[in-house]
C-alpha positions as CSV (number, residue, x, y, z in Angstrom):
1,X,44.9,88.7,17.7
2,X,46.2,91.8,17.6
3,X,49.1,93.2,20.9
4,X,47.0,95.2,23.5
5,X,47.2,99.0,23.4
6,X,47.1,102.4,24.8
7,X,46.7,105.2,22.1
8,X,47.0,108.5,22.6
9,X,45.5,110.9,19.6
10,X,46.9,114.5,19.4
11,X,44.9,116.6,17.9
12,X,44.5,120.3,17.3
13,X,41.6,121.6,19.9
14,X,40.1,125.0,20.3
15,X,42.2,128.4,20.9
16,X,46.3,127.5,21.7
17,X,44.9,124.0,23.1
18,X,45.7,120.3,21.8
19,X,42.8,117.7,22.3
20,X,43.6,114.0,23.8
21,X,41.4,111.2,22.9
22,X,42.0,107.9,24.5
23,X,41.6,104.8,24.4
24,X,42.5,100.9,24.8
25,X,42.6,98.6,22.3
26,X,42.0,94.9,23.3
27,X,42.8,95.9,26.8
28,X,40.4,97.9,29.4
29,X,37.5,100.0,28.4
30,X,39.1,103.1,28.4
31,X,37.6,105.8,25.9
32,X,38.1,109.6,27.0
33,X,38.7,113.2,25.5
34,X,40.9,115.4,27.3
35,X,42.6,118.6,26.7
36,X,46.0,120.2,27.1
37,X,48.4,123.4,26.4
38,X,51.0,123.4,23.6
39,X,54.1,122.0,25.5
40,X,56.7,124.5,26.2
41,X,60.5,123.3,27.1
42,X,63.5,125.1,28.1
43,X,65.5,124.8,24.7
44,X,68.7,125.4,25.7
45,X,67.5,122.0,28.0
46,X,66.6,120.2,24.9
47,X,69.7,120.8,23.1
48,X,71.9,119.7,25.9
49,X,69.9,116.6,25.9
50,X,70.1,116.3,22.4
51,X,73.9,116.6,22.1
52,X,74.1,114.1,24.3
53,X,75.6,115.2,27.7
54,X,71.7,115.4,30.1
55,X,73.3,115.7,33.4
56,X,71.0,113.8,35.9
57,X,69.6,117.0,37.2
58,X,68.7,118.5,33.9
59,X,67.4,114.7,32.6
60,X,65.1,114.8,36.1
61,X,63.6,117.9,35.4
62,X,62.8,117.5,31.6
63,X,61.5,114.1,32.6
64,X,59.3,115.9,35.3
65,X,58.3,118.5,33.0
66,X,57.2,116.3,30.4
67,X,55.3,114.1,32.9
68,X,53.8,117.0,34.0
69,X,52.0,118.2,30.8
70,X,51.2,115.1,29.3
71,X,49.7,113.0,32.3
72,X,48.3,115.3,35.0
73,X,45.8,113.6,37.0
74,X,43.4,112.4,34.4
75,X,45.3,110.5,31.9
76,X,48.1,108.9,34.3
77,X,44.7,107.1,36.5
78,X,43.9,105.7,32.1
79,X,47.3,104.3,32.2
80,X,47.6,102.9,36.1
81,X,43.9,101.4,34.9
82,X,45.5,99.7,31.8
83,X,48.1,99.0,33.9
84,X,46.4,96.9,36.4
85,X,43.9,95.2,33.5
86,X,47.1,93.8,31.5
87,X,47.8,90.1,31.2
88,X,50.3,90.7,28.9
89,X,52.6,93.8,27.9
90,X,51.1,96.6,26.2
91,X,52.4,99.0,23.8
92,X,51.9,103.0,24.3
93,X,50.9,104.2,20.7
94,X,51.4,107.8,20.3
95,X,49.5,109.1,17.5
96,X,49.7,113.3,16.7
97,X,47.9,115.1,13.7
98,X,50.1,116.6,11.3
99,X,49.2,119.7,12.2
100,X,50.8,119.4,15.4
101,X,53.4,117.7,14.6
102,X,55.9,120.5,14.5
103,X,55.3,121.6,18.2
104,X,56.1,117.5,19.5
105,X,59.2,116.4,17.2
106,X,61.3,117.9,20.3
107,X,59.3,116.4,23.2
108,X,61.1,113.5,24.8
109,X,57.9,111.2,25.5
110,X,60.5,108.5,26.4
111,X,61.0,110.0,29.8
112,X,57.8,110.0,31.0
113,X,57.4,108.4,34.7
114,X,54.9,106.0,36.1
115,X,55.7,106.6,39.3
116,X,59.3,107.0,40.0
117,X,60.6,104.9,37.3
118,X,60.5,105.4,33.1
119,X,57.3,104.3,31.9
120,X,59.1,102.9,28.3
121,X,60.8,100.1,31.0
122,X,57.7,99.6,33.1
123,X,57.3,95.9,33.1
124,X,54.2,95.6,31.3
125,X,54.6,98.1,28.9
126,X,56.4,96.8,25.6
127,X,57.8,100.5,24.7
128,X,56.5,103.9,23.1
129,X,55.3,103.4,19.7
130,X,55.4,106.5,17.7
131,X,52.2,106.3,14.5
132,X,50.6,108.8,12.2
133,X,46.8,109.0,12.8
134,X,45.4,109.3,9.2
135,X,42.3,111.2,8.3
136,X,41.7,109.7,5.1
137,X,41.0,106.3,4.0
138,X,44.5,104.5,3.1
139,X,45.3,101.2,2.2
140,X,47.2,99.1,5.6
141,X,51.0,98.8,4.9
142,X,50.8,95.6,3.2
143,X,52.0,92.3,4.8
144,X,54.6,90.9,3.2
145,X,56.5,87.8,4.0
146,X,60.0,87.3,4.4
147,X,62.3,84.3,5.3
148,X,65.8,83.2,5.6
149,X,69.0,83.5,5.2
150,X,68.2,87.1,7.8
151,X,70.5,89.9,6.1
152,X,71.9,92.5,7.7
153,X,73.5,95.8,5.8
154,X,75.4,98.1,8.0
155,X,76.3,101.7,6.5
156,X,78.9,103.9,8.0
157,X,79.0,107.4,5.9
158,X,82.4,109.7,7.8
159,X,82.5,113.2,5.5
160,X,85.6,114.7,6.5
161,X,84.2,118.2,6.5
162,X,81.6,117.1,9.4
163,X,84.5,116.0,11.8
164,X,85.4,112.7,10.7
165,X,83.8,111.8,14.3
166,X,81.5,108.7,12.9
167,X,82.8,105.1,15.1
168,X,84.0,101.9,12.8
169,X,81.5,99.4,11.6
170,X,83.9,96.8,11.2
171,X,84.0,95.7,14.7
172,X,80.3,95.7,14.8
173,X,80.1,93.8,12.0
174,X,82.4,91.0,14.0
175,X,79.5,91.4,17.1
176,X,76.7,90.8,15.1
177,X,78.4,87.6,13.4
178,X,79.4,86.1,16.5
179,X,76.0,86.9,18.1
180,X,74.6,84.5,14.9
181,X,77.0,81.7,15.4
182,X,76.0,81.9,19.4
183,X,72.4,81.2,18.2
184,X,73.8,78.9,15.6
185,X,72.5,80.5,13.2
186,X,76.2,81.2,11.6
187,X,75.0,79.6,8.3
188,X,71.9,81.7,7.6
189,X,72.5,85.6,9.0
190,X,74.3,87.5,6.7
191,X,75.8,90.5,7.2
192,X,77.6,93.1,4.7
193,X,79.0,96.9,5.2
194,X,79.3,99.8,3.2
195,X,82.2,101.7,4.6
196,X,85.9,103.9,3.6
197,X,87.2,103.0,7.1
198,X,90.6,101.4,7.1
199,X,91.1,101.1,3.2
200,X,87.9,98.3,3.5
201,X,86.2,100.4,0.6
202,X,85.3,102.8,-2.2
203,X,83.7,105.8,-0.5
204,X,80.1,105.5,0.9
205,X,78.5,107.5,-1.5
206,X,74.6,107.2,-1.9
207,X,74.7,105.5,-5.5
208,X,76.9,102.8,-3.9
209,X,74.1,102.6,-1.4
210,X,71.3,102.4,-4.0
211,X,73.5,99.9,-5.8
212,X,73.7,97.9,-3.0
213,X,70.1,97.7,-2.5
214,X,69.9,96.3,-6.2
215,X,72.4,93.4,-5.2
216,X,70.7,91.6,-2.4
217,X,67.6,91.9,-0.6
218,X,67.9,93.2,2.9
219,X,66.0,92.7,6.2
220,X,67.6,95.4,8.3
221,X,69.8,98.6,7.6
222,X,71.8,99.9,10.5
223,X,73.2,104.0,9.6
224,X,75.6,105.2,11.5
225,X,76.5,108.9,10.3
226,X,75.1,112.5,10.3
227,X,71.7,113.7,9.5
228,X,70.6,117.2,9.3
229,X,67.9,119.6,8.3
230,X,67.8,121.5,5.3
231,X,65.8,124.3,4.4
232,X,63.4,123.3,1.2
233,X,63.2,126.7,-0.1
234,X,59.4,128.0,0.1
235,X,58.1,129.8,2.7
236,X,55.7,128.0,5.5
237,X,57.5,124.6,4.7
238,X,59.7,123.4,7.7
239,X,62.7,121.9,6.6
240,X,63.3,118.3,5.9
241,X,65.6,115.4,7.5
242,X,69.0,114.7,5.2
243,X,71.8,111.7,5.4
244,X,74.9,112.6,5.0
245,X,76.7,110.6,2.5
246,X,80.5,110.9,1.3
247,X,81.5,112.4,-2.5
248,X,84.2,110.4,-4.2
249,X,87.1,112.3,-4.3
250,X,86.0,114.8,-2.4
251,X,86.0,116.1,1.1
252,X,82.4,117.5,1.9
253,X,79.0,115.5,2.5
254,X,75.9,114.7,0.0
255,X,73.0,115.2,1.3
256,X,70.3,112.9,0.2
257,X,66.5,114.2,1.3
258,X,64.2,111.9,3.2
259,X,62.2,111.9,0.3
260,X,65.0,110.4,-2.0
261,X,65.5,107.9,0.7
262,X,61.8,107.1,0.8
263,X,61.7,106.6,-2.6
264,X,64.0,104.2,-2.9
265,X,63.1,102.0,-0.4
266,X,59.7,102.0,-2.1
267,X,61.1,100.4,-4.5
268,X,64.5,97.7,-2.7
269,X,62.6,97.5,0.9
270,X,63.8,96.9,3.9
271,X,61.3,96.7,7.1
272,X,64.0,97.6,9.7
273,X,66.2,100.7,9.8
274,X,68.0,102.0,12.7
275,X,69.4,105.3,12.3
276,X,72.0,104.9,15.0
277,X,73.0,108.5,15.9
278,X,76.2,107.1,16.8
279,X,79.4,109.9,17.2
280,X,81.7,109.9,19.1
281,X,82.6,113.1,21.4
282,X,83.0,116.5,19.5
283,X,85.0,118.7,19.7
284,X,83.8,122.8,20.7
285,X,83.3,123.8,16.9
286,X,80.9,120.9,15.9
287,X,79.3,120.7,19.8
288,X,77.1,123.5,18.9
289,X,75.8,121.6,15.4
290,X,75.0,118.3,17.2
291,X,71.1,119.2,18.1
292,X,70.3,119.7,14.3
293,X,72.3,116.5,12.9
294,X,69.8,114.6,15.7
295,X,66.9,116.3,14.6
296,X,67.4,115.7,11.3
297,X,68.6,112.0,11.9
298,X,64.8,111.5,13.5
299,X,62.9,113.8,11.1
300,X,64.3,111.1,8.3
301,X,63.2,108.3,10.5
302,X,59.8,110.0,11.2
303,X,59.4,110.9,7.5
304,X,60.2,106.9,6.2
305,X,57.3,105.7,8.3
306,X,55.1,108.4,7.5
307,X,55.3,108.2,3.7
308,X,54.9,105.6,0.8
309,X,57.9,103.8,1.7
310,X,59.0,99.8,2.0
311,X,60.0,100.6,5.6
312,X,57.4,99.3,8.5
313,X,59.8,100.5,11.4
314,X,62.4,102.8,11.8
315,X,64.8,103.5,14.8
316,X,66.0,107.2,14.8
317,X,67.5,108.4,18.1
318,X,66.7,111.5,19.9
319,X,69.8,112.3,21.2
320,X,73.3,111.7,20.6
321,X,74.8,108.2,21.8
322,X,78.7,107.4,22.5
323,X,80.2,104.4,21.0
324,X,79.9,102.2,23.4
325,X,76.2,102.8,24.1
326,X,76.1,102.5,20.6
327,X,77.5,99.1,20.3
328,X,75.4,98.2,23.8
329,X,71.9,98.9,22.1
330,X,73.0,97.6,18.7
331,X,74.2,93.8,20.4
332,X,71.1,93.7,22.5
333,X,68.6,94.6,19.8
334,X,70.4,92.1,17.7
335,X,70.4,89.2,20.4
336,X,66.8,89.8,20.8
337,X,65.6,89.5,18.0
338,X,67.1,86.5,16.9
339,X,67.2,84.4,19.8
340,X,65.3,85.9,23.0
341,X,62.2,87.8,21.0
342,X,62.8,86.1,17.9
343,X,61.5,88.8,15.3
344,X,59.9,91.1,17.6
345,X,61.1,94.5,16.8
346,X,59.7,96.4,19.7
347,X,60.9,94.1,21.9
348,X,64.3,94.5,20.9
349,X,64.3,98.3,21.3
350,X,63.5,97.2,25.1
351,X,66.2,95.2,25.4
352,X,68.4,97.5,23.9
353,X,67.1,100.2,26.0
354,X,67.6,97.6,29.3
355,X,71.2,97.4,28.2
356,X,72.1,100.9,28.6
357,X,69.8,101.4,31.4
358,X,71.5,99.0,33.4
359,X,75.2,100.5,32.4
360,X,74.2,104.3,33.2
361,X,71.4,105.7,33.8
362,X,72.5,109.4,32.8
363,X,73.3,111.0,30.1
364,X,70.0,109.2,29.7
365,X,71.0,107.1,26.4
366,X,68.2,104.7,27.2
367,X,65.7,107.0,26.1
368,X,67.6,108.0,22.7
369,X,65.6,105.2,20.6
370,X,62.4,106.4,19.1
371,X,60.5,104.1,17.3
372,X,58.1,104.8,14.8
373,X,56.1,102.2,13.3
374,X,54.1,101.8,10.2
375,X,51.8,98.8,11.0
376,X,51.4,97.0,15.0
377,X,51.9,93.5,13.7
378,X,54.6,91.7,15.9
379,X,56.8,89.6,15.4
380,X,57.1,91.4,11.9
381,X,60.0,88.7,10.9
382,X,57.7,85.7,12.1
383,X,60.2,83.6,10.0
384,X,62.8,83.7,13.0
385,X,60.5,81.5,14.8
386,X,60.7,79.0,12.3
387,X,63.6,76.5,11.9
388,X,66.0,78.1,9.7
389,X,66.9,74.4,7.2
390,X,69.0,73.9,5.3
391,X,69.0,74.9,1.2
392,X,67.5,72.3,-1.1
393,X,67.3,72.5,-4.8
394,X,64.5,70.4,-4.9
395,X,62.8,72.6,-2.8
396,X,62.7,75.2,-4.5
397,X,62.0,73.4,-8.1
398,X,59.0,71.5,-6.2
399,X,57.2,74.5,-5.0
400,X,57.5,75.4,-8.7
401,X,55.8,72.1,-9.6
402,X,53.1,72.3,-7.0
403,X,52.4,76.3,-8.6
404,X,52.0,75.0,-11.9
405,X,50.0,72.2,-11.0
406,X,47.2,74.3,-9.2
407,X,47.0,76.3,-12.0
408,X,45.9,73.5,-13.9
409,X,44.4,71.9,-11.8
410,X,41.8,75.1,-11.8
411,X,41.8,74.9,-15.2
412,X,40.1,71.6,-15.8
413,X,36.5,71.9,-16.1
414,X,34.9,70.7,-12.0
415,X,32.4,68.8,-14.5
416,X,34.5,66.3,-16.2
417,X,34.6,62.8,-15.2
418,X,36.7,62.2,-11.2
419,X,39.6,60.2,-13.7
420,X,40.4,63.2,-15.8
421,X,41.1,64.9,-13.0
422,X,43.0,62.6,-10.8
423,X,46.5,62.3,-12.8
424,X,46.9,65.8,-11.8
425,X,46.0,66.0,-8.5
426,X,48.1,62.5,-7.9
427,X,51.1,64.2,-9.3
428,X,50.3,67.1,-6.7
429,X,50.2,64.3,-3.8
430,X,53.6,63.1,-4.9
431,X,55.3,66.1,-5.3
432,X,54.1,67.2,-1.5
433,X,54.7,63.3,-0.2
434,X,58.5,64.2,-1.4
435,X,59.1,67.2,0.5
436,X,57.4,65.9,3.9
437,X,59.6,62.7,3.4
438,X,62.8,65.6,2.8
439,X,61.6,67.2,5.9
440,X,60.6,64.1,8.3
441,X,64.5,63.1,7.5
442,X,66.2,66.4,9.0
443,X,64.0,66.1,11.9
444,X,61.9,68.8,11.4
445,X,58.5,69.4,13.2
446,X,56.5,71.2,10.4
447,X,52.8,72.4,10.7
448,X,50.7,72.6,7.3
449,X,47.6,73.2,5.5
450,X,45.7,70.5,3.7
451,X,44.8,70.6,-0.1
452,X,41.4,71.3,-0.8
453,X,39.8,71.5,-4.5
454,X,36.2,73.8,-4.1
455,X,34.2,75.1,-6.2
456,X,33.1,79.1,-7.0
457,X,31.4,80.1,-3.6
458,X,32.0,76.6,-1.4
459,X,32.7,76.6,2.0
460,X,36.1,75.0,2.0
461,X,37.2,72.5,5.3
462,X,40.7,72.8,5.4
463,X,42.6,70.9,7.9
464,X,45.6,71.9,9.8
465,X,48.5,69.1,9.9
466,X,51.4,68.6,12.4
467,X,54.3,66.7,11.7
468,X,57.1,65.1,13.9
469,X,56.6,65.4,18.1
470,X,56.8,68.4,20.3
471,X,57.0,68.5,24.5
472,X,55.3,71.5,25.0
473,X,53.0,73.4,27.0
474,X,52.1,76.5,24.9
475,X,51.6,76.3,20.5
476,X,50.4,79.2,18.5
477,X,50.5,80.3,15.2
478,X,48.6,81.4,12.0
479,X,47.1,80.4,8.9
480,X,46.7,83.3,6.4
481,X,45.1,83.5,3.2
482,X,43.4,85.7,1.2
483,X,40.8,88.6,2.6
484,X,38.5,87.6,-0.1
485,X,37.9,84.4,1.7
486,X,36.4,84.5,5.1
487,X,36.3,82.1,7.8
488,X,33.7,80.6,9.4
489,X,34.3,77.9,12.0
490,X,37.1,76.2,13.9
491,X,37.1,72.9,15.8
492,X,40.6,71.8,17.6
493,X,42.1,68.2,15.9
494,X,42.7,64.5,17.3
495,X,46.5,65.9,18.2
496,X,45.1,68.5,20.1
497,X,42.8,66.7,22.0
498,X,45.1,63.7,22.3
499,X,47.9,65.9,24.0
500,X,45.3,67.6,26.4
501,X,45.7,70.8,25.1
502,X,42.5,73.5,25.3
503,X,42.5,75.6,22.1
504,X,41.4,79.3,21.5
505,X,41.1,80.7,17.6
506,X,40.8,84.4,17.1
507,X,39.0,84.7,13.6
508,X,38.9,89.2,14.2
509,X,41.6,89.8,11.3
510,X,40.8,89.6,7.8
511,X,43.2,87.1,5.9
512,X,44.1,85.0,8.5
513,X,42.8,82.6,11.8
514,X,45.2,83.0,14.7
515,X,45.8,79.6,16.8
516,X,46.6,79.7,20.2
517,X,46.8,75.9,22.6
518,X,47.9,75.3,25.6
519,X,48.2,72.6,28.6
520,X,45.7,73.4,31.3
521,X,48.0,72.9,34.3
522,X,50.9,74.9,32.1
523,X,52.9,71.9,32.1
524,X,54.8,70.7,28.8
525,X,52.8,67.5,27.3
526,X,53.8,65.7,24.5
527,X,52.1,66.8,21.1
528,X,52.4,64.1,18.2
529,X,51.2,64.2,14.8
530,X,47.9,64.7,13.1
531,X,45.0,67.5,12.8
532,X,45.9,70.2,15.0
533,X,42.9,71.5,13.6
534,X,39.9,72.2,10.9
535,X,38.6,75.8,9.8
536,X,35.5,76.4,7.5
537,X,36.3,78.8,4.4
538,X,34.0,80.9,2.6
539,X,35.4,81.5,-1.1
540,X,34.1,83.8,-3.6
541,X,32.5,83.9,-6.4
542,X,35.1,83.7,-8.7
543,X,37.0,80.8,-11.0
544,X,39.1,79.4,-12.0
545,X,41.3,80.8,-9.0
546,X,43.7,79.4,-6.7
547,X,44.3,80.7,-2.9
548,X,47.7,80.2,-1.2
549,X,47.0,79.2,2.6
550,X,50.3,79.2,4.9
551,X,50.9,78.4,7.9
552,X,53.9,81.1,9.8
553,X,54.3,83.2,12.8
554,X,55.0,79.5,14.8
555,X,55.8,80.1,18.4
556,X,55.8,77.8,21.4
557,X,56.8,77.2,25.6
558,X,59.4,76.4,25.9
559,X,61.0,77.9,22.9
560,X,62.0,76.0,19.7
561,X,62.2,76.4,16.2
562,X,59.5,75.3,14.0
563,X,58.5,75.0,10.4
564,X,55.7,76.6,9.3
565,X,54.8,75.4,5.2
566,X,51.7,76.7,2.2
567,X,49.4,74.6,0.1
568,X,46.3,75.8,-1.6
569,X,42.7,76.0,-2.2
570,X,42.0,74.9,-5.6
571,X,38.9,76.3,-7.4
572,X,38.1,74.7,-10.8
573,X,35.9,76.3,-13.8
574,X,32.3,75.2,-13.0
């Protein structure tokens, strides 16, 4: 089941007019069109903002202004509605056409007001979500999967012809370490830097970066350095978002395009990048350049999003941030996300935004993050959920096993005789005995899929195992598959019913049946093992084949770390 939201469309209307269409996903029935003028800002306000010195009287009166255009009467009674309908928080998805984009990149949306306080820290209202509305069919950002150890690469780039103003990395490096071994997770969060400072390195120069990419696989990239705009040479193009990376052996910045940087992270993704905007203060001669570097810090952020890229969110800031906001954000978006929000990105902008909120309000670095997001799945890194155990070989050379043996398992012919088939499928049983026996030893409380062998266009009962005992009073998760197969039906398990828990399944996503149980009276009941529960798959036409089922995105009240494993459907030639 997807989060609930509230999506705003920008579109080009009639005349010098922009046209509003919203509406709420999976939270009130809210569908409307409404119209507005082009925004118009003081600039010399903007740039102040953006250089990062908003006095609370200039902050006030941009967030006024902005509240002003955007709301009005009409589409701040939408929000108090979705407001007052929300069980749960909501995220604000802000969607504009690229034709309009041009008159919006310099529209601080994150300091709106519901009332008198920030709407992106409104209680119910997980943050702003910036998203490209597409006009054309396009394939969904696909989903891929990730899992431990969690890897961290921070990047500090510090040209010396741009002021040398760029904060160490080292020390944050240290934060973000200790934060792990907090969680006690010291064993499986890794976390490397790129960086000149101190004599700790070669110079930061983008092929080292690209090289680095090649050497391990990364889950989040932190950037602290300049951006800028640069002109792309033809007439009626705008100009496009640069990094600023170092030159060995020499003084002045490479820049490297957004569409470089896109590129290459098509290839070596990483789902996270936070563009930190991160300088500390500058001196009168490079005051004057700071509103450009942060425009073209988020223009790169924008553009990574917005493009073929291996990036599903990316942090850029809209304004300037000193050091220590800087490190504020950075600690509380890490803490969150691996211990209070385990692998929910937008949650971890909030908490970062909290953080500096609750040190200053003004300059107003709080509303410095802007989010954009390729795809509304949360948590994306459903892995931190899970119980982070410890490396075994034989893992590793089983799930190689059990591969091989579905594959021939869906080779034999479904018409021989029940024997010829059995020696593989007993060698399959011991192979998976092994590992739950591995498992059962550490402790672990794991939750898996059954084994089912079908034929071309069965409806497949596969039944969802737990292993080990819980005391809880909320479990949820999901089994994904395929989005060739579709499912039918879902009845809750003996374990289920044993513990007293009432079960809900949302079957509304292709590819996967979200589980959701909890106790009636919301206290925490003991849940033992067996079925949680079955589900009816229908399978295509097609053989031999064999469909991975997994179980991930494990959650549960109160919190705890669980183990979420695959198995398969088997389909044989006829």
């Amino acid at each position: 089941m997807r989060d609930p939201e509230f999506v705003v469309d920008i579109e080009p209307g009639g005349g010098s007019r922009l046209r509003l269409c919203v509406h709420a996903s999976n939270l009130a029935p809210i569908d409307d069109e409404l119209e507005r003028p082009f925004p118009s800002l003081p600039p010399a306000e903007i740039d102040e903002l953006r250089s990062g010195y908003g006095s609370e009287q200039m902050t006030e009166s941009l967030a006024e202004q902005v509240t002003g255009w955007l709301l009005q009467s009409d589409l701040r009674g939408h929000l108090s509605t979705a407001v007052n309908a929300a069980t749960q928080p909501f995220r604000i998805v802000i969607r504009p056409h690229p034709a309009v984009l041009p008159h919006l990149h310099d529209i601080p949306f994150e300091l709106l007001k519901l009332g008198a306080d920030p709407l992106v820290l409104h209680p119910l209202v997980r943050g702003i979500v910036h998203a490209q509305k597409r006009h054309r069919a396009s394939a969904a950002p696909p989903r891929l999967r990730w899992g431990w150890p969690f890897r961290v690469l921070l990047v500090r780039t510090n040209p010396k012809d741009l002021g040398g103003c760029v904060p160490l990395v080292l020390p944050l490096r240290d934060r973000v370490l200790a934060i792990a071994r907090s969680c006690g997770l010291a064993d499986v969060v890794e976390v490397a830097a790129l960086t000149s400072e101190d004599g700790a390195g070669r110079p930061v120069t983008y092929d080292a970066l690209r090289a680095e990419l090649r050497n391990a696989s990364y889950n989040l990239l932190v950037y602290l350095g300049h951006g800028d705009l640069q002109d792309v040479g033809f007439d009626g193009f705008p100009p496009i978002g640069v990094l600023q990376f170092e030159l060995d052996g020499s003084p002045y910045a490479n820049p490297i395009r957004a569409d470089q940087l896109r590129s290459e992270l098509l290839n070596r993704p990483v789902p996270v990048v936070v563009l930190a905007g991160c300088l500390t203060a500058a001196g009168e001669a490079l005051r004057d350049r700071l509103p450009q570097w942060m425009r073209g810090s988020q223009s790169v952020a924008h553009a990574l999003v917005h493009g073929e890229s291996g990036v599903q969110c990316a942090i850029g800031m809209r304004h300037r941030l000193e050091t220590t906001d800087a490190e504020r954000f950075l600690q509380a978006f890490v803490l969150s996300l691996l211990k209070q929000s385990p692998g929910d990105v937008e949650r971890a902008v909030r908490a970062g935004r909290e953080e500096m909120f609750a040190q200053k309000p003004y300059p107003p670095s709080w509303s410095a993050p802007v989010l954009f997001r390729a795809a509304g799945i949360e948590p994306l890194f459903d892995f931190l959920c899970t119980a982070p155990t410890p490396l075994d070989p034989l893992d590793e050379h089983d799930q190689a096993l059990r591969e091989k043996g579905w594959k021939a398992l869906s080779e034999l012919p479904a018409a021989l005789p029940p024997e010829a088939r059995r020696f593989s499928s007993f060698l399959l049983d011991t192979v998976e005995v092994a590992f739950l026996d591995r498992r059962r030893q550490r402790g672990a409380s794991l939750v898996w899929p059954t084994r089912v062998e079908a034929k071309p266009g069965d409806t497949a009962q596969v039944s969802v195992q737990h292993m080990g005992a819980l005391t809880v009073s909320r479990l949820e998760g999901r089994l994904s598959f395929a989005k060739a197969i579709s499912p039918r039906a879902t009845r809750p398990g003996e374990a289920l019913k044993a513990a007293g828990l009432r079960a809900f399944f949302a079957l509304d996503q292709p590819g996967e049946v979200r589980f959701f149980a909890s106790s009636p009276a919301g206290t925490p009941v003991t849940l033992g093992a067996g079925p949680l529960f079955d589900v009816e798959l229908a399978l295509p036409g097609i053989f031999p084949a064999v469909y991975e089922l997994r179980v991930d995105a494990l959650a549960s009240d109160p919190k705890m770390f669980l183990c979420g494993w695959s198995n398969a459907i088997v389909v044989s030639l006829p």
